[in-house]
Backbone as JSON, one array per atom type, in Angstrom:
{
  "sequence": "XXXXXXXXXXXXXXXXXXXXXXXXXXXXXXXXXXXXXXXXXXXXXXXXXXXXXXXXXXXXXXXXXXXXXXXXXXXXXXXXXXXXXXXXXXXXXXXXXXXXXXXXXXXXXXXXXXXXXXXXXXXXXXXXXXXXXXXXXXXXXXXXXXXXXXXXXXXXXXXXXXXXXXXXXXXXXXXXXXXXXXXXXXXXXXXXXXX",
  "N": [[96.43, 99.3, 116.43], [93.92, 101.11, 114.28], [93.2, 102.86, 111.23], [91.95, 106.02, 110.58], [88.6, 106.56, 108.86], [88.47, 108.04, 107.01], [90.91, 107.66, 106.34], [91.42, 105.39, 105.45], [89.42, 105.43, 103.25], [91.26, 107.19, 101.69], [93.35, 105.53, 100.93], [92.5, 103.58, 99.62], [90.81, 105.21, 97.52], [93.36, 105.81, 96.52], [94.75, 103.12, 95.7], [93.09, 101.99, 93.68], [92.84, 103.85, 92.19], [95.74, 103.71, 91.22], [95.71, 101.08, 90.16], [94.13, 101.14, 87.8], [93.95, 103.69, 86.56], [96.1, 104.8, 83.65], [97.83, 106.91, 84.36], [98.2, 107.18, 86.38], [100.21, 107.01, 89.73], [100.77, 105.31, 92.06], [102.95, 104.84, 94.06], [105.14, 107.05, 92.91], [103.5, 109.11, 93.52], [102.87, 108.87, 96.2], [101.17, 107.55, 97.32], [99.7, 110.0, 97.59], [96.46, 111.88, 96.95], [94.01, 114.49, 95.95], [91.99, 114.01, 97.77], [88.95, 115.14, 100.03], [88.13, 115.76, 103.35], [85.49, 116.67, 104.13], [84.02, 115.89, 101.71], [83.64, 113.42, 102.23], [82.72, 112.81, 104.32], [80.27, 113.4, 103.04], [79.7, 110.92, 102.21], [77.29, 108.27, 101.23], [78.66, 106.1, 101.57], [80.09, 105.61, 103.78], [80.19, 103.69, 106.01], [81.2, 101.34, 105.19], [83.79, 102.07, 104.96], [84.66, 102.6, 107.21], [84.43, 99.75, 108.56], [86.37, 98.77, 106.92], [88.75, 100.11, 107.68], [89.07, 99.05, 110.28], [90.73, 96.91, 109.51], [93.4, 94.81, 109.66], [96.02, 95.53, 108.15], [95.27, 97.63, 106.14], [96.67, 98.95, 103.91], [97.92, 96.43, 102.35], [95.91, 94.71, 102.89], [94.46, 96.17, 100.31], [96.29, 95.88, 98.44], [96.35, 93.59, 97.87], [94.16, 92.82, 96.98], [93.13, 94.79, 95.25], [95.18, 94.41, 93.1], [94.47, 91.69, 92.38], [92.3, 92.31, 90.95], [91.02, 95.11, 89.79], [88.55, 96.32, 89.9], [86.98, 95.59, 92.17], [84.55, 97.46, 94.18], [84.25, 99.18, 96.94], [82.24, 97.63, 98.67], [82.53, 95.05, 97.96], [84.75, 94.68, 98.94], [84.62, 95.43, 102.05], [83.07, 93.74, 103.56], [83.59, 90.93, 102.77], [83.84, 87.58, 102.51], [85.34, 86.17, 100.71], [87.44, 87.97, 99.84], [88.38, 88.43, 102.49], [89.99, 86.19, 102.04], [91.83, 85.79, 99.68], [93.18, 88.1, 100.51], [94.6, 86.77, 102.94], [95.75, 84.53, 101.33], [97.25, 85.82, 99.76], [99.22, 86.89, 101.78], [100.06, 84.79, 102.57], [101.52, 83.85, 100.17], [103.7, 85.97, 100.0], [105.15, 85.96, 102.24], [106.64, 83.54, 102.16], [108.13, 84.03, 99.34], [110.56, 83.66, 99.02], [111.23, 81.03, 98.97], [109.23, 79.72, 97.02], [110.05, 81.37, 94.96], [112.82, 80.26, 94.15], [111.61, 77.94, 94.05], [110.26, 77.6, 91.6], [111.57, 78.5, 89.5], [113.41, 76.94, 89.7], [112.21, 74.83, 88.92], [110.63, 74.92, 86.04], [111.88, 76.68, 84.5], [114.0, 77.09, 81.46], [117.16, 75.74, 80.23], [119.51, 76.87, 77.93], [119.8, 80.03, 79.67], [118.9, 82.04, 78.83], [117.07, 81.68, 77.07], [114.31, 81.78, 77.78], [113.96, 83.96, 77.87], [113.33, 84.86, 74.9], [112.04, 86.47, 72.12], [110.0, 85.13, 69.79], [108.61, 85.42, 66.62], [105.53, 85.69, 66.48], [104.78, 84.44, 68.11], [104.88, 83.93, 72.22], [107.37, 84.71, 74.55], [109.72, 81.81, 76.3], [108.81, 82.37, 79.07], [106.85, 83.95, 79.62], [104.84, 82.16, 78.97], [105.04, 80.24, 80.62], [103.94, 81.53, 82.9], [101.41, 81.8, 82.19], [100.54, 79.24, 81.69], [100.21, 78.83, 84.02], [101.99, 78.03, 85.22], [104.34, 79.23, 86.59], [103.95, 81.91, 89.58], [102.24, 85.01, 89.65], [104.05, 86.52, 91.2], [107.12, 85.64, 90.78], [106.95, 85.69, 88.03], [106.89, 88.8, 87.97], [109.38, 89.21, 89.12], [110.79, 88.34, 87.71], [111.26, 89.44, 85.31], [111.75, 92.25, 86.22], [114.7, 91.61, 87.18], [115.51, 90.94, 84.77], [115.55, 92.98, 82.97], [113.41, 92.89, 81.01], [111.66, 94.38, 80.18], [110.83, 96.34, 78.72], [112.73, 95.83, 76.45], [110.18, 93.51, 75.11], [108.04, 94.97, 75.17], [108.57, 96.4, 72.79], [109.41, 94.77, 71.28], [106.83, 93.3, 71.02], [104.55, 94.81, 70.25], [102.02, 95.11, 69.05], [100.66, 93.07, 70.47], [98.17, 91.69, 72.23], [97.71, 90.16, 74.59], [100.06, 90.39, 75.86], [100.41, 93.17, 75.68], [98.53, 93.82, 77.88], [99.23, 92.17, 79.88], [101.6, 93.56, 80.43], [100.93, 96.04, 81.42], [99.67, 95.17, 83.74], [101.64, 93.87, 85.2], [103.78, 96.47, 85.36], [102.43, 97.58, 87.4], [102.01, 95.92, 89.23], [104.64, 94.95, 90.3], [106.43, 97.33, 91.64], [105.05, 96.66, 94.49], [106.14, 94.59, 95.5], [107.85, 92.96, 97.78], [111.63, 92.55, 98.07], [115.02, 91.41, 98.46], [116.99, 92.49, 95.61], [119.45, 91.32, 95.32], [119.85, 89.36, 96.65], [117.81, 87.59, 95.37], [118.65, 87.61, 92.31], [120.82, 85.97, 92.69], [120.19, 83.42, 93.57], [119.08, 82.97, 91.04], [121.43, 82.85, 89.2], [122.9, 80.84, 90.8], [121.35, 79.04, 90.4], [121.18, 79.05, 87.24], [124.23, 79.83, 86.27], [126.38, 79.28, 84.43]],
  "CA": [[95.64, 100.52, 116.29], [93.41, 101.12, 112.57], [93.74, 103.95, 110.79], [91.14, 106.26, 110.92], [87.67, 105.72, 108.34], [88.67, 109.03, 105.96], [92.48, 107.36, 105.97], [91.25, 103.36, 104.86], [89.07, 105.65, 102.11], [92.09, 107.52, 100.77], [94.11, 104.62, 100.42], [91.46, 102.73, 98.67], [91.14, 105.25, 96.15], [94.63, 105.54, 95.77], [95.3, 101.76, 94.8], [92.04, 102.16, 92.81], [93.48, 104.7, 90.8], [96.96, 103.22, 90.37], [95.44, 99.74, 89.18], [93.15, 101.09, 86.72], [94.55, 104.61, 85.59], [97.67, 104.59, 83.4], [98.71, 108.19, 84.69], [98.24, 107.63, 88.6], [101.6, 106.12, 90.27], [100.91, 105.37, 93.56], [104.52, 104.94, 94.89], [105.51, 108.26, 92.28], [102.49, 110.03, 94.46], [103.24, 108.72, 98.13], [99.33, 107.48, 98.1], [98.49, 111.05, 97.96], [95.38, 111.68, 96.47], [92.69, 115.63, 96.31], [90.34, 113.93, 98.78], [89.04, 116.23, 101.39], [87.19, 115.06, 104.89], [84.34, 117.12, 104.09], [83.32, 115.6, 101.1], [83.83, 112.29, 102.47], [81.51, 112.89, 105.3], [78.52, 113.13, 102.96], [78.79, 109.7, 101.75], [76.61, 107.3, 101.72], [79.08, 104.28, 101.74], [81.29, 105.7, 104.83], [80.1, 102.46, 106.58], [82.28, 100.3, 104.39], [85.2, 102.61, 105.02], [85.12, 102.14, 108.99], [85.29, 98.64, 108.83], [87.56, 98.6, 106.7], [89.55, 101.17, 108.51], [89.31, 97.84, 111.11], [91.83, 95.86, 109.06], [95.01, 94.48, 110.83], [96.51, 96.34, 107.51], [94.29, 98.09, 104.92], [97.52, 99.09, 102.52], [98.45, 95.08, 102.12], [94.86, 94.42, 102.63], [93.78, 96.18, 99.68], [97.06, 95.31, 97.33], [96.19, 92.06, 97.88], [92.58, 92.53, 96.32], [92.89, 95.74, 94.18], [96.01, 94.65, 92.08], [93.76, 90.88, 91.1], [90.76, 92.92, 90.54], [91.46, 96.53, 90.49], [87.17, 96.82, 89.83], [86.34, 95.43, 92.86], [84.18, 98.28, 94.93], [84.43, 99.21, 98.33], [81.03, 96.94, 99.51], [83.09, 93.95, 97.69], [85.91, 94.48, 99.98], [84.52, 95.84, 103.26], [82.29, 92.53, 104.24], [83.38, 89.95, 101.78], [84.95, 86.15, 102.95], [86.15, 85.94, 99.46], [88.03, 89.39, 99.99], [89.8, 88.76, 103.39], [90.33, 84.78, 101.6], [91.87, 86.97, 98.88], [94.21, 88.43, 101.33], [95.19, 85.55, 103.46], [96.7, 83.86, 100.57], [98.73, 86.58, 99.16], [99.98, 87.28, 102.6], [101.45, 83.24, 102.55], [102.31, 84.21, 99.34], [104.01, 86.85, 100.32], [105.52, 85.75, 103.2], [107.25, 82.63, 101.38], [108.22, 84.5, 98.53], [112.01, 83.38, 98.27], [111.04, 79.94, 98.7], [108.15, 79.67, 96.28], [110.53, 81.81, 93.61], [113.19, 79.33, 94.16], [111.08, 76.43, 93.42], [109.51, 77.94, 90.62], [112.43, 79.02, 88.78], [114.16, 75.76, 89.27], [111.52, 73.72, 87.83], [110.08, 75.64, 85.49], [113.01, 77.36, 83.43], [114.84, 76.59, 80.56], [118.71, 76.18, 79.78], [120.45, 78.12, 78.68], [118.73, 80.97, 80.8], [117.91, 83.82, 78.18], [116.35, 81.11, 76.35], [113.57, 82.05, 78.3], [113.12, 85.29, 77.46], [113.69, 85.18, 73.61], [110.61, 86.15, 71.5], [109.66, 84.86, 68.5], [107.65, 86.31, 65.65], [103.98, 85.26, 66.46], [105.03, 83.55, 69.67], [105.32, 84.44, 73.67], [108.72, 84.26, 75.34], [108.8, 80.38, 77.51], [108.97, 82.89, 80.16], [105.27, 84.1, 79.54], [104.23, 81.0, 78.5], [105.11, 79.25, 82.3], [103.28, 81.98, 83.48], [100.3, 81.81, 81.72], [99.98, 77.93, 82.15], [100.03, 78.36, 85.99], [103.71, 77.05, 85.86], [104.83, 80.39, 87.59], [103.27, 82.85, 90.54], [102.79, 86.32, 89.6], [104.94, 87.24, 91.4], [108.01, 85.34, 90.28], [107.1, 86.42, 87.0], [107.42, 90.21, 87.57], [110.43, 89.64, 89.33], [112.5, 87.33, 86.76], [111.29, 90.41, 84.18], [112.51, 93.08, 86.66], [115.46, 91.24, 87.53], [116.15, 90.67, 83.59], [114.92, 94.27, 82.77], [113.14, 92.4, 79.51], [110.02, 94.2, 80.05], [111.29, 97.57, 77.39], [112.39, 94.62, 74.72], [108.97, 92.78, 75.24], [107.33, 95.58, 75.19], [109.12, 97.01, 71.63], [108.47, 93.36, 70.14], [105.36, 92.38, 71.46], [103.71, 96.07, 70.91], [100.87, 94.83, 68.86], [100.07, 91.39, 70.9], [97.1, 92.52, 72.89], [97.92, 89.59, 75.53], [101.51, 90.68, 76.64], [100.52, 94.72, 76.25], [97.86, 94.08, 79.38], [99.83, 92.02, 81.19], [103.04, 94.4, 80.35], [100.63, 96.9, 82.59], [99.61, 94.85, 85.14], [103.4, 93.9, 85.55], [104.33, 97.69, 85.81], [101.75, 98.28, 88.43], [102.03, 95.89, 91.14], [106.12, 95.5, 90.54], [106.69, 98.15, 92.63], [104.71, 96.47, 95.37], [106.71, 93.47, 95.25], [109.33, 93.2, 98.84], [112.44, 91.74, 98.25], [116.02, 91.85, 98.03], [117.01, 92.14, 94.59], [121.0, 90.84, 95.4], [119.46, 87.7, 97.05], [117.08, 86.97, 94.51], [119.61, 87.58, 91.51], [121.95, 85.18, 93.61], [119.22, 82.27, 93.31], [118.84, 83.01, 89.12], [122.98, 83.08, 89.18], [123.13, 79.6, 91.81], [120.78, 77.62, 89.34], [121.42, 79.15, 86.28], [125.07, 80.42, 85.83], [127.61, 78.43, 84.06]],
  "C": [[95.32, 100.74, 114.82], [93.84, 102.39, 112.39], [91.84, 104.29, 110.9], [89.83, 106.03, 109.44], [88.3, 106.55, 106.68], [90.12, 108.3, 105.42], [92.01, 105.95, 104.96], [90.18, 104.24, 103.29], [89.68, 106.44, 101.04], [92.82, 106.51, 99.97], [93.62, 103.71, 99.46], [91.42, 103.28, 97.14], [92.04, 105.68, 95.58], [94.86, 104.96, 95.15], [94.29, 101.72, 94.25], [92.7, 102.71, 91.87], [94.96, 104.26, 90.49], [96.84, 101.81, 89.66], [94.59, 100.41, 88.17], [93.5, 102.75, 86.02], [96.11, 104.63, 85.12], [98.8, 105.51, 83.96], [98.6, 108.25, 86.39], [99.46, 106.54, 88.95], [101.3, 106.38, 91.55], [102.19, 105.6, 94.35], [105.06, 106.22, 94.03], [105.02, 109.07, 93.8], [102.85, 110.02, 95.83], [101.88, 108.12, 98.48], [98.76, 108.31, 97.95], [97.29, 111.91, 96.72], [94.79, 113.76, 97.08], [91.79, 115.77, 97.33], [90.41, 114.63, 99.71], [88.15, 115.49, 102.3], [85.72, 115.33, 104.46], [83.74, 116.3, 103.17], [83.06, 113.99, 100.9], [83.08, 112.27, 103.44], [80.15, 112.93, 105.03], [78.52, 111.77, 102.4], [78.16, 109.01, 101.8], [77.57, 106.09, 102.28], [79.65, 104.47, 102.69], [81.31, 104.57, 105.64], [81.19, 101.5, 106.32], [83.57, 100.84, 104.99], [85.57, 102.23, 106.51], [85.28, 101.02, 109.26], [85.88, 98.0, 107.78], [88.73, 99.3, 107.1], [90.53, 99.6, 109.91], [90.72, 96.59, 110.94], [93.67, 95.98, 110.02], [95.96, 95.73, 109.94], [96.18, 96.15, 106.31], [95.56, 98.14, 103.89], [97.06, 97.41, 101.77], [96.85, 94.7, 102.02], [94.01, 94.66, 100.92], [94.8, 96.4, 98.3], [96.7, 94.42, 96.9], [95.08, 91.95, 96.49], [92.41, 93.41, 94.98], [94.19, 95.05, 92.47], [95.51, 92.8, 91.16], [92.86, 91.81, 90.36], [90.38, 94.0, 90.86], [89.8, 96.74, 90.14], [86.31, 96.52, 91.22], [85.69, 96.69, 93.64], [84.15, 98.43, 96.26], [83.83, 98.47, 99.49], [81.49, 95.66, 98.83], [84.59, 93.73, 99.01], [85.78, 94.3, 101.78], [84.06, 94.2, 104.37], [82.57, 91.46, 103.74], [84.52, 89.01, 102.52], [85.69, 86.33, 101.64], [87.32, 86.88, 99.52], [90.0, 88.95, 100.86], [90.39, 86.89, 102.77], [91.89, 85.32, 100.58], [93.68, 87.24, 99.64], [94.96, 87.38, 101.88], [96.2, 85.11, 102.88], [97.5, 84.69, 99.95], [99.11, 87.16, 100.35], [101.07, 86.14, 102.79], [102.14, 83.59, 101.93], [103.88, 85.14, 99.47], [105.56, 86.7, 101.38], [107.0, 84.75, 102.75], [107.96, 82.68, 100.04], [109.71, 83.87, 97.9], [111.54, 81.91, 98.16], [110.29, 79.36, 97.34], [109.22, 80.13, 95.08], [111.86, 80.92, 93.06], [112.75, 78.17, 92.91], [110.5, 77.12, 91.96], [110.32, 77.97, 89.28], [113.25, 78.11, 88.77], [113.44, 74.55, 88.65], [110.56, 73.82, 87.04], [110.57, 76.71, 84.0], [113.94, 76.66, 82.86], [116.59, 76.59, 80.75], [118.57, 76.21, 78.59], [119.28, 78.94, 79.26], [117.65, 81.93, 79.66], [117.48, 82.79, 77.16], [114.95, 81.52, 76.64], [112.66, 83.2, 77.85], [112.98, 85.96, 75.83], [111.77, 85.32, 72.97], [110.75, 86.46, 70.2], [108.95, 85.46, 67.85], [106.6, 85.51, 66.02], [103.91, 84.68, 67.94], [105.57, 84.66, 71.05], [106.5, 84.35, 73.83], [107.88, 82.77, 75.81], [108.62, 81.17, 78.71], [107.48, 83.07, 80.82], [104.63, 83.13, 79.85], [104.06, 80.21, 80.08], [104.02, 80.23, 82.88], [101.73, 81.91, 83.02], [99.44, 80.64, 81.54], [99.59, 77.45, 83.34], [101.23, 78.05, 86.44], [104.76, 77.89, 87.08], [103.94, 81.58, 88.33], [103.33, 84.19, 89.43], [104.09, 87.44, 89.98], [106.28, 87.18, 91.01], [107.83, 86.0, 89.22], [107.83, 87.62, 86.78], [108.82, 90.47, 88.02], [111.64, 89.66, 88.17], [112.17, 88.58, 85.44], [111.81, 91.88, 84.71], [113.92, 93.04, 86.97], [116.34, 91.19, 86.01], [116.25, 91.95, 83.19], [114.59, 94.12, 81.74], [111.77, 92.82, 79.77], [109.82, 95.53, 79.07], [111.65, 96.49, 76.11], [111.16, 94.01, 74.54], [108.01, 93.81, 74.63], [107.37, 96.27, 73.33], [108.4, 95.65, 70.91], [107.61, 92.96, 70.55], [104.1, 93.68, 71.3], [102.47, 95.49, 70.29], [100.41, 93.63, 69.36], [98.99, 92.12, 72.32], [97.16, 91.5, 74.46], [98.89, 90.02, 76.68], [101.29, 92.62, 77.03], [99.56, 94.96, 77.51], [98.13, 93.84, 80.22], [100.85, 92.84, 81.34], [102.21, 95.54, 81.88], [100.32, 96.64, 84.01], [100.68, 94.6, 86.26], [103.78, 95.36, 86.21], [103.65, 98.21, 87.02], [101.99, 97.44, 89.25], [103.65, 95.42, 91.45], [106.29, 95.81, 92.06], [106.01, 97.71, 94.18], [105.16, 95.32, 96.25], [107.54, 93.66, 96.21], [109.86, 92.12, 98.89], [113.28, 91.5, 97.64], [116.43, 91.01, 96.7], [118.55, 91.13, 94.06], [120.32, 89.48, 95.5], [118.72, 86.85, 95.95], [117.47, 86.72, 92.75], [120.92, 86.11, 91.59], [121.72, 83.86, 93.13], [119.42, 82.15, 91.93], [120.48, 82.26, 89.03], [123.07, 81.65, 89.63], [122.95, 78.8, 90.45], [121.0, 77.56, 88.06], [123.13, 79.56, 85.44], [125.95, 79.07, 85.31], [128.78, 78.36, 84.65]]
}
């Protein structure tokens, strides 16, 4: 059963506004958003909203899409192969998540461990650096920096690096969207990495 056309256009510009404003927290908020029915009934685009309303599941549907490319617009999402393509693969993603962070983190990371996350004067962490070569998912990333909690030191030494302070935000925003236990996935770091 979808949600109804006014619901798939709250949620939209919910994760709209938590990818692209610094002061909107979606998970703070609950999703909830000013919008009223009425003034959502004169739009023109309400089309878009009903089938996207259609989606198996608009939230995940439009994490998927808003947190690559929080500009995409509502007539990029509603009809687009690229979109539900988009989705698809961060639902594998998704899905496979311990596996994938696993592999990633065992062939991909340094010894000793917090070698990883050390940063140099002029230089990334290797932590960054894997990520930014392709060597690691997004998502691993934000974990092994939630999991470390090296994203307040990074953030202190890295404040003027204009690379690390955009991804530092993109990090803080889709985080929180991230499912999956933090014992288990600590466990894995600990397995491969502990002395």
């Amino acid at each position: 059963m979808g949600i109804s056309a006014f619901d798939a256009y709250r949620e939209y510009v919910a994760l709209k506004n938590h990818f692209t404003k610094p002061n909107y927290d979606y998970i703070k908020y609950n999703g909830k958003t000013g919008l009223k029915v009425d003034s959502f009934n004169k739009r023109k685009d309400k089309l878009f909203f009903e089938k996207l309303a259609k989606k198996d599941n608009v939230h995940e549907f439009l994490v998927a899409n808003l947190s690559g490319n929080p500009k995409l617009w509502i007539r990029d999402l509603a009809y687009s192969e690229t979109a539900e393509n988009t989705y698809q693969s961060w639902k594998k993603k998704t899905q496979s998540l311990t596996y994938n962070f696993k592999n990633e983190v065992e062939e991909h990371l340094y010894k000793p461990f917090n070698f990883n996350f050390v940063v140099k004067p002029g230089e990334h962490p290797l932590l960054m650096k894997a990520y930014l070569a392709g060597r690691l998912s997004f998502e691993t990333f934000c974990i092994m920096l939630e999991l470390t909690k090296s994203i307040a030191s990074w953030d202190s030494k890295m404040e003027y690096d204009p690379i690390w302070q955009d991804l530092s935000n993109k990090v803080k925003k889709y985080t929180p969207f991230i499912k999956y236990d933090k014992d288990k996935f600590r466990k894995i770091v600990i397995d491969l990495y502990g002395d």
